[in-house]
C-alpha positions as CSV (number, residue, x, y, z in Angstrom):
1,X,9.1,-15.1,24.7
2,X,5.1,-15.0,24.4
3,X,5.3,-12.6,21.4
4,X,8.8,-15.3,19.8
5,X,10.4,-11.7,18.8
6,X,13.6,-10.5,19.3
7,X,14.7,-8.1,22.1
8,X,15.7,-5.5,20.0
9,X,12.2,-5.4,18.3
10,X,10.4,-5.3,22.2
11,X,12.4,-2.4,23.4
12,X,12.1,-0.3,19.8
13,X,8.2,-1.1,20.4
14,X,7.9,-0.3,23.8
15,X,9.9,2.8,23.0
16,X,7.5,4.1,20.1
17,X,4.3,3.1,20.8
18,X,4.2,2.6,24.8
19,X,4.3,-0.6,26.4
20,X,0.2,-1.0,26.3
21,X,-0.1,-0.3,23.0
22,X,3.1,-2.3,21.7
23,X,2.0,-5.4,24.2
24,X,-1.6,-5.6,22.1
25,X,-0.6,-5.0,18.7
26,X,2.4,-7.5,18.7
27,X,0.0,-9.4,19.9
28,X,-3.1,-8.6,16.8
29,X,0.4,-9.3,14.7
30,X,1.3,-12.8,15.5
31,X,-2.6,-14.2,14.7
32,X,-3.1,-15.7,11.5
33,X,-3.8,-13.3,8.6
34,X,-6.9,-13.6,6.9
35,X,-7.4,-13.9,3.3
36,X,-8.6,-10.7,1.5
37,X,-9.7,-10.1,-2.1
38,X,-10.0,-6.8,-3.6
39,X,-13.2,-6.9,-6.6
40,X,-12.1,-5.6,-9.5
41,X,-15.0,-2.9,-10.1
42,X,-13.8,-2.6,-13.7
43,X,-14.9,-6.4,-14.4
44,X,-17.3,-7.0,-12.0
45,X,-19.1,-6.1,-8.7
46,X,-18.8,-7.5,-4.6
47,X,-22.2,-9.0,-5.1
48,X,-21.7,-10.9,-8.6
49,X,-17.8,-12.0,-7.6
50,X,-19.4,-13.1,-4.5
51,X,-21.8,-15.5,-6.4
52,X,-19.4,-16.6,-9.2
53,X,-17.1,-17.8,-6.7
54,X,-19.6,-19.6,-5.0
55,X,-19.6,-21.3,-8.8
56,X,-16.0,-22.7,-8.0
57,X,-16.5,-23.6,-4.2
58,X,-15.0,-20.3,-2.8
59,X,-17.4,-19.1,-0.3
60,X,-16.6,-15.5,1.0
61,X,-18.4,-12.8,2.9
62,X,-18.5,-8.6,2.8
63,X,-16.7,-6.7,5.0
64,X,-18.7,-3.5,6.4
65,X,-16.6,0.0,5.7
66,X,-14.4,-1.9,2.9
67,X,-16.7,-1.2,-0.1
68,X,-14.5,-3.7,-2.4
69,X,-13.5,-6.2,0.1
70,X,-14.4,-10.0,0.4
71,X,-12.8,-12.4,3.3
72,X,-12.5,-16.0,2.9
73,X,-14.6,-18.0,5.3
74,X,-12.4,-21.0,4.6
75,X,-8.8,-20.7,3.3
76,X,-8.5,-22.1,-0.1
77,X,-5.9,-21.5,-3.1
78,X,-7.8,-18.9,-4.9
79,X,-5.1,-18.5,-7.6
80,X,-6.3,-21.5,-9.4
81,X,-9.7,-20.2,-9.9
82,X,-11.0,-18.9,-13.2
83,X,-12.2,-15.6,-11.5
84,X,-9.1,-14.8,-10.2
85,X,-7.5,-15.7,-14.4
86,X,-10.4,-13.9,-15.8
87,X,-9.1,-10.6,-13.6
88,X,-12.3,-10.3,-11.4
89,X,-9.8,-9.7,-8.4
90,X,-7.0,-9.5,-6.7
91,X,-5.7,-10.5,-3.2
92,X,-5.0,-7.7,-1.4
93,X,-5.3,-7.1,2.3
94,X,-8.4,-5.0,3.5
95,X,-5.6,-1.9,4.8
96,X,-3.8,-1.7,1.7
97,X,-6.8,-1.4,0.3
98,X,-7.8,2.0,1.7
99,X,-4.4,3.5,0.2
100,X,-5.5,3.9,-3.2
101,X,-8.5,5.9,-2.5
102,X,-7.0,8.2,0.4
103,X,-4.9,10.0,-2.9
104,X,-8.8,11.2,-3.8
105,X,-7.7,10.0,-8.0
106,X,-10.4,10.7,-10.5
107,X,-11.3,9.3,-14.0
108,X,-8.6,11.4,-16.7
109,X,-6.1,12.5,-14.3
110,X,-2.2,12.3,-14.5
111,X,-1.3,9.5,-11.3
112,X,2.4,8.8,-10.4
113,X,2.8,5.3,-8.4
114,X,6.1,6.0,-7.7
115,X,7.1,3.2,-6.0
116,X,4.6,0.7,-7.4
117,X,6.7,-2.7,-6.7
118,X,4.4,-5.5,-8.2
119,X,1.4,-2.9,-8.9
120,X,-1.3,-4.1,-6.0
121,X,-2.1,-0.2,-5.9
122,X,-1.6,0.5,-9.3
123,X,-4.3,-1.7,-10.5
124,X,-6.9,-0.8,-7.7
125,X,-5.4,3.3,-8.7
126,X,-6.9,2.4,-12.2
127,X,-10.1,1.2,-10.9
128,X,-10.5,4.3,-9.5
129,X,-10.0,6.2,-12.5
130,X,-12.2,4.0,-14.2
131,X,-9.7,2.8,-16.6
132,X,-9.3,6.4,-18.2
133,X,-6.6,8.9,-17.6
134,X,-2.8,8.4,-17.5
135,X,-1.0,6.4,-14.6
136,X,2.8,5.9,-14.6
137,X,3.8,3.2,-12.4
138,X,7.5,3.6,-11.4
139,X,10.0,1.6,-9.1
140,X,14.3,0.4,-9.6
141,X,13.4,-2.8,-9.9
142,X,12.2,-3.9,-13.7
143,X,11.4,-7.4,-12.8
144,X,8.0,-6.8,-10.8
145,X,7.3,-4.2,-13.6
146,X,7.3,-6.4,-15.3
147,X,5.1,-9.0,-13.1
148,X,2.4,-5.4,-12.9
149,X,2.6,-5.3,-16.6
150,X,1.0,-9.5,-17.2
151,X,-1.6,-8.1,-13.7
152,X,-3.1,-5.4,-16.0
153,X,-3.4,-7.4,-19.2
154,X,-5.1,-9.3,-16.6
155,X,-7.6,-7.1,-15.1
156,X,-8.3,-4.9,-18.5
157,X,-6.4,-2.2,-17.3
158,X,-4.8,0.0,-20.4
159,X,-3.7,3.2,-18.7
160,X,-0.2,1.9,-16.8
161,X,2.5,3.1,-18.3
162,X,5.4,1.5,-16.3
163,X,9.0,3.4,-15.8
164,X,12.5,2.0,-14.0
165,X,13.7,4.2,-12.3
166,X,17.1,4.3,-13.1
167,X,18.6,7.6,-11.7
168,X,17.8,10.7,-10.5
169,X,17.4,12.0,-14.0
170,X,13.8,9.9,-14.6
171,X,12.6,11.8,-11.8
172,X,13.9,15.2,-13.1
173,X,12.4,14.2,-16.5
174,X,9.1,14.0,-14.5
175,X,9.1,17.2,-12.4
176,X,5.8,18.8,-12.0
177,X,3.5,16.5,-14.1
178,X,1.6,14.8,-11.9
179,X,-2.1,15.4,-10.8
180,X,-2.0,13.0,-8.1
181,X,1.5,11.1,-6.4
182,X,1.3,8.2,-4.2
183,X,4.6,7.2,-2.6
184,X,4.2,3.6,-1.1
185,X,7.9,3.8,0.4
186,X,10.2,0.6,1.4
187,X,9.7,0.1,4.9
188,X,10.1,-1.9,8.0
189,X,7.1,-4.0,7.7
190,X,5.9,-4.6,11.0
191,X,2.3,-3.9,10.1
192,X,2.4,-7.2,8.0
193,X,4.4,-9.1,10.4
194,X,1.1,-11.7,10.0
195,X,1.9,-12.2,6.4
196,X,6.0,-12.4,7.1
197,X,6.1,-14.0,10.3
198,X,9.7,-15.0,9.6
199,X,11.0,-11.4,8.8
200,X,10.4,-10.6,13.0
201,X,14.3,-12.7,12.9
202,X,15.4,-11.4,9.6
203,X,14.9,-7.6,10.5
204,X,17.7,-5.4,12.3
205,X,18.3,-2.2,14.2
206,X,20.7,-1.5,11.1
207,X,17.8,-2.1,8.5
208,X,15.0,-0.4,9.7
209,X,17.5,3.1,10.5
210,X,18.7,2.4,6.7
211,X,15.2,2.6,5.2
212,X,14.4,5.6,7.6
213,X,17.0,7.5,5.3
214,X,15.6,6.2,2.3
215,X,12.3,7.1,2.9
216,X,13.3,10.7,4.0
217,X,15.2,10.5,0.7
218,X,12.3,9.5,-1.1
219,X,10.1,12.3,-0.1
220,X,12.3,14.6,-0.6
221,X,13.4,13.4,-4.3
222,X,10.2,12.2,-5.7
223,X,7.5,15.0,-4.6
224,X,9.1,17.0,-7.2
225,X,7.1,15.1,-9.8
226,X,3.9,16.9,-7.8
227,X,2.3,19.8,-9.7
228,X,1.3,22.8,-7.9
229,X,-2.1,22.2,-6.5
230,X,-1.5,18.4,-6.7
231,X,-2.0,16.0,-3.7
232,X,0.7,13.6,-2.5
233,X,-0.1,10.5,-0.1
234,X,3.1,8.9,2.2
235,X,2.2,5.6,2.9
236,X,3.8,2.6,4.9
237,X,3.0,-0.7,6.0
238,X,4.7,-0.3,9.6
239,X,3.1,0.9,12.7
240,X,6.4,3.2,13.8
241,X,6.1,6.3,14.6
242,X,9.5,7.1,13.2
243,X,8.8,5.7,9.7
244,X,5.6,7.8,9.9
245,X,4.3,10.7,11.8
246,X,8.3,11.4,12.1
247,X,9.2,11.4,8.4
248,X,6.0,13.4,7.5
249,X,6.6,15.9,9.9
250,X,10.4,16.6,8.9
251,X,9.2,16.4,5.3
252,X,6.6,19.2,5.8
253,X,8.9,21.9,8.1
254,X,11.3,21.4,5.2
255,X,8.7,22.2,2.7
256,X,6.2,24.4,3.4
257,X,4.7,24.5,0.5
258,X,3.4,21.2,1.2
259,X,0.5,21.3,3.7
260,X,-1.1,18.2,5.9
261,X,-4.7,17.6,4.4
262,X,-5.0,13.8,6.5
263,X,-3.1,11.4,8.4
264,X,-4.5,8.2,9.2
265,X,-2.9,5.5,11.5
266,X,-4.8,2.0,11.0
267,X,-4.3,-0.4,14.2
268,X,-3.3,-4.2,13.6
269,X,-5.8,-4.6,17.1
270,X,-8.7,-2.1,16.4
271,X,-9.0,-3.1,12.4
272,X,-8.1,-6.4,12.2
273,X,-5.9,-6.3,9.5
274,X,-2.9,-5.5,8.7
275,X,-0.9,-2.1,9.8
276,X,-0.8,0.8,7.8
277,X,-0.1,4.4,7.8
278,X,-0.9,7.1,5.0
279,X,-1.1,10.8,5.1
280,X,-2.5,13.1,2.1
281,X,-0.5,16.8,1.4
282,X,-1.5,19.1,-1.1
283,X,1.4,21.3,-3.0
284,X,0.4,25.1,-2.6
């Protein structure tokens, strides 16, 4: 009743994370979300995005440890602003932001997003590169392809090359060409719960043992597209064990060619943000 979440989500909480810990980050997860903008280091710079939207009545502030970051001190529609149309950023939350460099990408490699959705990782992916390099930006559903393809016209990115995934054959077609492989799998979403308040009563027992399958299924299918000597990076937005540690540790006794390089779990209560989880393996 003081969290408004179902029982079924307290019990699965309590169960995985310990009462303590469940209590406090349920807790981080029902305050309101704060606005986050990610620069766009191809455009522009923190310090000059910071003054240019101080042009249009924005007014925003660094965040320490977050090199691209900028937090709203006031809530406003930023969407309307001719920054955000001229592609000097995107809003992206300060978490998901430390994805994109965990997978260690550099300027001219091969990069896999292989399950980009609407391409918030994509684009920052192609920051990273420096706008040079090839980076294939995958998922089943065409439509936010399509969305990721108008977001790098956008931001001057040129190096997406986007891909449905229609079977299993485009990821046979792909097997071993990739430098780098970042698999951003479906998940529960209870690291965002801020940003979805409503899905705490739209989520079920049933969905979140569903996706646990498909993200088993995921890293089981698409890590083929890894070359040998390549690096991989798992990442969810939850903050279960068992859509985390739990997958990456069946994943790795089943393949042994994969090793651990990293894991990092990011707290909803310590960061302030939202919930994340991302581990890096390299292919031997």
């Amino acid at each position: 009743l003081t969290e408004s979440i179902p029982d079924w989500m307290d019990q699965l909480g309590i169960l995985e994370l310990g009462e303590e810990n469940w209590t406090r980050e349920i807790h981080a997860l029902n305050e309101e979300a704060a606005v986050i903008l990610r620069c766009n280091g191809l455009k522009t710079n923190p310090s000059q995005l910071i003054k240019k939207l101080e042009l249009e009545n924005v007014y925003t502030d660094l965040i320490s440890s977050y090199p691209e970051a900028l937090i709203l001190k006031v809530r406003k529609n930023v969407f309307s602003t001719s920054c955000f149309k001229d592609g000097l950023f995107e809003v992206q939350d300060a978490s998901s932001q430390l994805v994109a460099p965990f997978l260690e990408v550099s300027p001219g490699m091969r990069v896999i997003d292989a399950c980009a959705g609407a391409g918030g990782k994509s684009l920052h992916l192609a920051c990273l590169m420096k706008n040079k390099g090839t980076l294939i930006s995958m998922d089943t559903e065409k439509y936010k392809l399509d969305e990721l393809r108008k977001r790098a016209g956008r931001n001057g990115v040129d190096i997406i090359r986007t891909q449905t995934i229609e079977d299993s054959k485009t990821i046979k077609r792909l097997a071993q060409t990739a430098d780098r492989l970042l698999l951003d799998v479906p998940c529960s979403g209870l690291g965002v719960l801020r940003r979805n308040p409503d899905a705490k009563w739209k989520l079920s027992p049933e969905f979140i043992e569903k996706v646990k399958i498909t993200q088993a299924e995921i890293l089981r299918s698409y890590s083929r597209m890894l070359k040998p000597g390549g690096k991989m990076v798992y990442a969810t937005c939850s903050i279960l064990y068992s859509e985390n540690e739990n997958q990456v540790a069946a994943f790795l006794k089943e393949n042994p060619a994969f090793k651990l390089e990293e894991e990092k779990r990011i707290s909803p209560t310590e960061s302030g943000f939202d919930g994340f989880y991302m581990a890096r393996m390299r292919l031997d």
